[in-house]
PLY file of the C-alpha trace (Angstrom):
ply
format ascii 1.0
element vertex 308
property float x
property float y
property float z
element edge 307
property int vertex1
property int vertex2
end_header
83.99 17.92 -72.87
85.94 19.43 -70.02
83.85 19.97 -66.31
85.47 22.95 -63.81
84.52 23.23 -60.50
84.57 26.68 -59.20
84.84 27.50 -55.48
85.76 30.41 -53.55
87.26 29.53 -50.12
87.36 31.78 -46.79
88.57 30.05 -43.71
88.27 26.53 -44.52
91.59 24.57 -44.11
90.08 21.47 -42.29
87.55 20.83 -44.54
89.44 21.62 -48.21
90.91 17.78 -48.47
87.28 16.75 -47.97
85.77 18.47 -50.48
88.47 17.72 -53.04
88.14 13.89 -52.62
84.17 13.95 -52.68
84.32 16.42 -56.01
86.50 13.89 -57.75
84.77 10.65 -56.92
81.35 12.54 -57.94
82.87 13.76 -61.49
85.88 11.73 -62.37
82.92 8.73 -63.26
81.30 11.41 -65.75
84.44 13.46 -66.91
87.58 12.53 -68.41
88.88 16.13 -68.39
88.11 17.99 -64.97
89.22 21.00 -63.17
88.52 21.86 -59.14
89.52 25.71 -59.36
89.63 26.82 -55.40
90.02 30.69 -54.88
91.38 31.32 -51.62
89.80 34.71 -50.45
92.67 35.67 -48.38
91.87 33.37 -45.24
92.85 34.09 -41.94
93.60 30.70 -41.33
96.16 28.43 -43.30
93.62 27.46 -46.31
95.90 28.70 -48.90
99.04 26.26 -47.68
96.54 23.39 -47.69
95.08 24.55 -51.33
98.43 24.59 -52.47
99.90 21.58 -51.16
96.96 19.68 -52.91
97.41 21.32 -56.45
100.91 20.20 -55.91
100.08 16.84 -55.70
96.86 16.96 -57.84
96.94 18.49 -61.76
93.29 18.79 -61.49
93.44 21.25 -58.64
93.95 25.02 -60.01
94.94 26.96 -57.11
94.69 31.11 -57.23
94.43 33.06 -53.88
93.77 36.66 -54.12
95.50 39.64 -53.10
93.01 40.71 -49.48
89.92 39.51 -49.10
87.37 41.05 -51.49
84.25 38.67 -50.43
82.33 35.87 -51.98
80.70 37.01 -55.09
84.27 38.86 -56.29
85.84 35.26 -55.33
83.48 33.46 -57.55
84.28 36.01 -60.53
87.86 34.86 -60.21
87.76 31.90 -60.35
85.50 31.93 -63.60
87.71 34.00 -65.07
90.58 31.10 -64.16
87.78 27.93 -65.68
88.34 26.69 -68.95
85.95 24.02 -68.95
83.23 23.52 -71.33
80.76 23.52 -68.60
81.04 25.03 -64.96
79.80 24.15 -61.57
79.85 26.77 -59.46
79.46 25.74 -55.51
80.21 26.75 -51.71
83.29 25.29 -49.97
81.64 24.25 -46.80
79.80 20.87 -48.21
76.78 22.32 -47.58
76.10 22.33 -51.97
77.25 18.64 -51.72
79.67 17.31 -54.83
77.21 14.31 -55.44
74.35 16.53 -56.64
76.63 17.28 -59.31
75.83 14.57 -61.42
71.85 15.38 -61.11
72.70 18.55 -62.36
74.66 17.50 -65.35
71.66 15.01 -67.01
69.41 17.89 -66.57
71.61 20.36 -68.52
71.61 17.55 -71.35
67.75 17.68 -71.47
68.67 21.28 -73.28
69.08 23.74 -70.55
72.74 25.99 -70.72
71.45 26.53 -66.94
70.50 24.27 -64.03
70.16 25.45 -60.99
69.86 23.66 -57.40
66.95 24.06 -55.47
67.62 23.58 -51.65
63.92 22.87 -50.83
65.15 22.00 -47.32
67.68 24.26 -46.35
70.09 23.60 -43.59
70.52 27.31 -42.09
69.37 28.88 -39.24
65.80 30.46 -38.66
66.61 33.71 -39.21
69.58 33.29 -41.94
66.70 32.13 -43.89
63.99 34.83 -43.05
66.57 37.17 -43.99
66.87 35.37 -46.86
63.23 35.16 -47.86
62.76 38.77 -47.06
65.79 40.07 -49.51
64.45 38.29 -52.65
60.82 39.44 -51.66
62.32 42.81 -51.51
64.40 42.11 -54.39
61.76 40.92 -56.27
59.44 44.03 -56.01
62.20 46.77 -56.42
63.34 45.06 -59.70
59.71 43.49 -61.20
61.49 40.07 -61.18
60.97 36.86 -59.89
63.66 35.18 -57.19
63.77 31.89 -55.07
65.08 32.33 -52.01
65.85 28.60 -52.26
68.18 29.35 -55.15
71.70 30.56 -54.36
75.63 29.69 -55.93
75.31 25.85 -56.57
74.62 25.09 -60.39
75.71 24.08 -63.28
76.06 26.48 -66.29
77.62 26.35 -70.11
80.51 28.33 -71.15
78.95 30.65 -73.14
76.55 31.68 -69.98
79.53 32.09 -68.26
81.38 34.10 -70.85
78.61 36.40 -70.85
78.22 36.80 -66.68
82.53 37.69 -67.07
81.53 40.56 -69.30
79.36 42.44 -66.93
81.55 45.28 -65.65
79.35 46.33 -62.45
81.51 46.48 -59.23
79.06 45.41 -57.29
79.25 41.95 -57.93
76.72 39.18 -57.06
76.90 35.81 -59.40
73.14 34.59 -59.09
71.87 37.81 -59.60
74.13 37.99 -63.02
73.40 34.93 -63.98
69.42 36.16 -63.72
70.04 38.79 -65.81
71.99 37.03 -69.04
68.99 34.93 -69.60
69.26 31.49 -71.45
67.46 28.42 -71.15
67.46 27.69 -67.56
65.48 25.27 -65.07
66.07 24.28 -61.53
66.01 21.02 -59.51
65.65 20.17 -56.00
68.76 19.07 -54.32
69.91 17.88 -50.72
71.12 20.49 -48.71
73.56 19.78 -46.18
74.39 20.85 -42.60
78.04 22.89 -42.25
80.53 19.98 -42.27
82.56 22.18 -40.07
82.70 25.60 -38.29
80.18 28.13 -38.70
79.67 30.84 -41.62
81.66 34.27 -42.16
78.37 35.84 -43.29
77.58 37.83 -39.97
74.12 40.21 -40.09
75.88 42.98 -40.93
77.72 41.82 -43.49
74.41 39.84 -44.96
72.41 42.93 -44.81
75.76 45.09 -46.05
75.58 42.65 -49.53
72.05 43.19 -49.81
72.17 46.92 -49.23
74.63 47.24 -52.06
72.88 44.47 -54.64
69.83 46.52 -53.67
71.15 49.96 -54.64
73.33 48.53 -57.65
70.54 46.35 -59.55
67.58 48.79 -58.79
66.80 52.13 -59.14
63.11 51.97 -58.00
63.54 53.12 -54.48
64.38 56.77 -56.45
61.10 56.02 -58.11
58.78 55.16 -54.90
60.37 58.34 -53.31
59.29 60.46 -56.10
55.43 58.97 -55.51
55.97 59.63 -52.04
57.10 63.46 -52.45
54.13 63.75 -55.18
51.81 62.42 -52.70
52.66 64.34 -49.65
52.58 67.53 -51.80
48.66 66.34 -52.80
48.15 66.03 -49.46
49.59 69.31 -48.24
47.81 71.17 -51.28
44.51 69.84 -50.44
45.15 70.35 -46.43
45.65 74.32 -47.26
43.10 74.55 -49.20
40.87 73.48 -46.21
43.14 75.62 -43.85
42.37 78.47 -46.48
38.32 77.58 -46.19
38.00 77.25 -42.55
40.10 80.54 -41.75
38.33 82.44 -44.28
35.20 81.12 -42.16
35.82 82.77 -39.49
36.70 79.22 -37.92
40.48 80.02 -37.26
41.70 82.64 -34.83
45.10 81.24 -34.28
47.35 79.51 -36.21
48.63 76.16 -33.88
52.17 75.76 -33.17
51.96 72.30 -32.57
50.82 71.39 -36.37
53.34 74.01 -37.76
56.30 72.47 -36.05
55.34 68.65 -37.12
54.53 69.65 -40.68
58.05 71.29 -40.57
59.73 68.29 -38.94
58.51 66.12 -41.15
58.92 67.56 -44.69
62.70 68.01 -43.32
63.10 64.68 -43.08
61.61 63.45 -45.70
64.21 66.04 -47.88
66.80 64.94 -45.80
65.70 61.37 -46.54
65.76 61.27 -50.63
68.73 63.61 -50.52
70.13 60.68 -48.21
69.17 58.07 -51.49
70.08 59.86 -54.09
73.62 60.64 -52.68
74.40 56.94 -52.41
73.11 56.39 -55.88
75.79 58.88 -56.74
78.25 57.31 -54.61
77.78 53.93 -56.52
78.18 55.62 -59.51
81.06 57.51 -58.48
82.22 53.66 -57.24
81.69 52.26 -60.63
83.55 55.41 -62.50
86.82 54.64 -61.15
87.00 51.18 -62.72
89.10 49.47 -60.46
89.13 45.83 -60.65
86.74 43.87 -58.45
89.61 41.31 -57.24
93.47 40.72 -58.18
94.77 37.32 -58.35
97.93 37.43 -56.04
99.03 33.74 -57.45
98.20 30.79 -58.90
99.26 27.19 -59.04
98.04 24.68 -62.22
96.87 27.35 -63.66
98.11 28.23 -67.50
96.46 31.69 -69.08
0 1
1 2
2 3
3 4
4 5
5 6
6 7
7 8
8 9
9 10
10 11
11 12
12 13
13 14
14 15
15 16
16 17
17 18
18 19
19 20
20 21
21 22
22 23
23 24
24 25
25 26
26 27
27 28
28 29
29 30
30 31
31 32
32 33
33 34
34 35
35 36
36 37
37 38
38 39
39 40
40 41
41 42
42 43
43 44
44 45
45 46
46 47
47 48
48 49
49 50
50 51
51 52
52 53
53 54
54 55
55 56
56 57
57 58
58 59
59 60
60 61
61 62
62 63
63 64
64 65
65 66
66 67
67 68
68 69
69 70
70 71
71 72
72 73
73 74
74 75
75 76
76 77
77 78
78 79
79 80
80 81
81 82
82 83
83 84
84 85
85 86
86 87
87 88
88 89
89 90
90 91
91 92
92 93
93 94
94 95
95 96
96 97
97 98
98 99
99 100
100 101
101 102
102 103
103 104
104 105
105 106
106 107
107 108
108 109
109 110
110 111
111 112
112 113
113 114
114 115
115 116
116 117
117 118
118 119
119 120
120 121
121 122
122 123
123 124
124 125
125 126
126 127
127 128
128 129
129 130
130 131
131 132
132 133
133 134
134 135
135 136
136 137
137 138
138 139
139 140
140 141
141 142
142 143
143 144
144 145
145 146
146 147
147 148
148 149
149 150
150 151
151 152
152 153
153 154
154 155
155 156
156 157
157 158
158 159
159 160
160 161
161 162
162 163
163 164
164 165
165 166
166 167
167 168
168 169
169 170
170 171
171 172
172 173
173 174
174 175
175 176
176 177
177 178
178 179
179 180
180 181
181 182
182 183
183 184
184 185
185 186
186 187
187 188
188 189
189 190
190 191
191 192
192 193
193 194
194 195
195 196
196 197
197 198
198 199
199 200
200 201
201 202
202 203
203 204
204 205
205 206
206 207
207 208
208 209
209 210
210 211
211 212
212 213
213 214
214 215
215 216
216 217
217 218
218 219
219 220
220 221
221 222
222 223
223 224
224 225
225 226
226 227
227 228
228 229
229 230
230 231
231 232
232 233
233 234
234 235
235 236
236 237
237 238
238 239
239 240
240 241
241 242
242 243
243 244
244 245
245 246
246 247
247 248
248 249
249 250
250 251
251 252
252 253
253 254
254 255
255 256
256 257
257 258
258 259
259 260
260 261
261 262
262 263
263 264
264 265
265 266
266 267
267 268
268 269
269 270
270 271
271 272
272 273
273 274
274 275
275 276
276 277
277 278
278 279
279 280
280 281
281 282
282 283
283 284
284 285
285 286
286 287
287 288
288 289
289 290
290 291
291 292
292 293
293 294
294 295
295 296
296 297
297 298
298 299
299 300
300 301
301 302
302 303
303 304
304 305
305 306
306 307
């Protein structure tokens, strides 16, 4: 049975020797036949010469570093597409998803699970990395009927044929956990030990974190079309029912002039409200018009130890 270690790596050339020595010492006791395959998401620091120095030293280091940076999740697709091993961690560079949990992770699988996940039940991130957190997958959850941990992310351990199924999925809007969700399979999770930053801090500014979830949002779920077509049914209920009354009380003798002030909000707000599921629907189309031109989600610029 062969183990590969998939991580995607952004700015992280201090720390890379580090996580290759604690990998090996957690899965060289458990593995004859291992693989640590590091995608280098086109760094602005000097990641890739360290990566590469190591997988010329090291046969169980595959080295690939892609063409520009095309972001985590896209990262994480490449280097699946690079594993060959029977089963497949998948984990963050920065030591936070620590190697020794790896092993934990592996004797669950062999209760009969193709997926275990890890459970950070105490995560080391900031307050309001992890309300944002908590508040996508609530979000998530509700647009999609589905259930989510916020407490779940990357770090796991899955079988081949999980993984052979995620690599099939041609949306271009990638996002690993949420893939792995979908394909199904005999799956459990386990708490782990989640660890502070070993060094720097994280690329994931607000933007970009609310960016990713925009897109998963809009790629994995097409209820927000739905609640907007409750919410134009409703307000046309509600101005139905309001003329009618308009209609009763004028006929009554009750209206002598029609009030400006009403027409103009009534008017201001049905606009935006058009304006507003005009505005949805358009990036729906957008995504799809994304998703027609088939373009590939990353290119591998080069690898080292790797043989296709």
């Amino acid at each position: 049975m062969k183990l590969s270690v998939v991580s995607p790596v952004y700015n992280a050339e201090r720390i890379i020797p580090t996580l290759v020595e604690r990998i090996e010492n957690a899965v060289s006791p458990i593995f004859n036949d291992y693989e640590i395959v590091l995608v280098e998401d086109c760094s602005s620091d000097n990641s890739w010469a360290v990566i590469e120095a190591l997988a010329a030293k090291n046969r169980h280091v595959v080295a690939a570093k892609l063409s520009k940076n095309f972001g985590q999740h896209p990262a994480i697709m490449a280097g699946l597409s690079l594993a060959t091993g029977d089963k497949i961690v998948v984990m963050d560079c920065d030591l936070q998803d620590q190697p020794e949990e790896i092993e934990k992770l592996f004797k669950a699988m062999q209760t009969g699970y193709d997926i275990v996940l890890a459970k950070r039940s105490n995560r080391q991130d900031g307050f309001f990395k992890k309300l944002f957190s908590r508040i996508f997958f609530k979000t998530y959850s509700y647009l999609t009927d589905s259930k989510f941990d916020n407490t779940i992310a990357n770090f796991g351990i899955y079988d081949r044929k999980v993984i052979d199924e995620v690599l099939k999925m041609s949306d271009y809007i990638k996002s690993f956990p949420l893939f792995v969700n979908w394909v199904g399979f005999r799956t459990t999770s386990i708490e782990v030990v989640h660890a502070k930053r070993a060094e720097g801090k994280t690329s994931y500014t607000y933007r970009k974190l609310f960016k990713l979830a925009f897109d998963t949002i809009i790629s994995f779920s097409n209820k927000p079309l739905k609640i907007f077509v409750k919410i134009g049914m409703l307000i046309s209920l509600i101005s139905f029912l309001v003329g009618i009354y308009t209609l009763y009380k004028y006929f009554a003798g009750e209206i002598k002039v029609l009030g400006y002030s009403s027409i103009m909000i009534s008017i201001w707000f049905l606009s935006g409200m058009m304006i507003t599921i005009t505005g949805v629907v358009g990036i729906y189309i957008g995504k799809i018009f994304d998703q027609s031109k088939n373009r590939k989600p990353f290119i591998v610029e080069k690898t080292v130890n790797y043989e296709s």
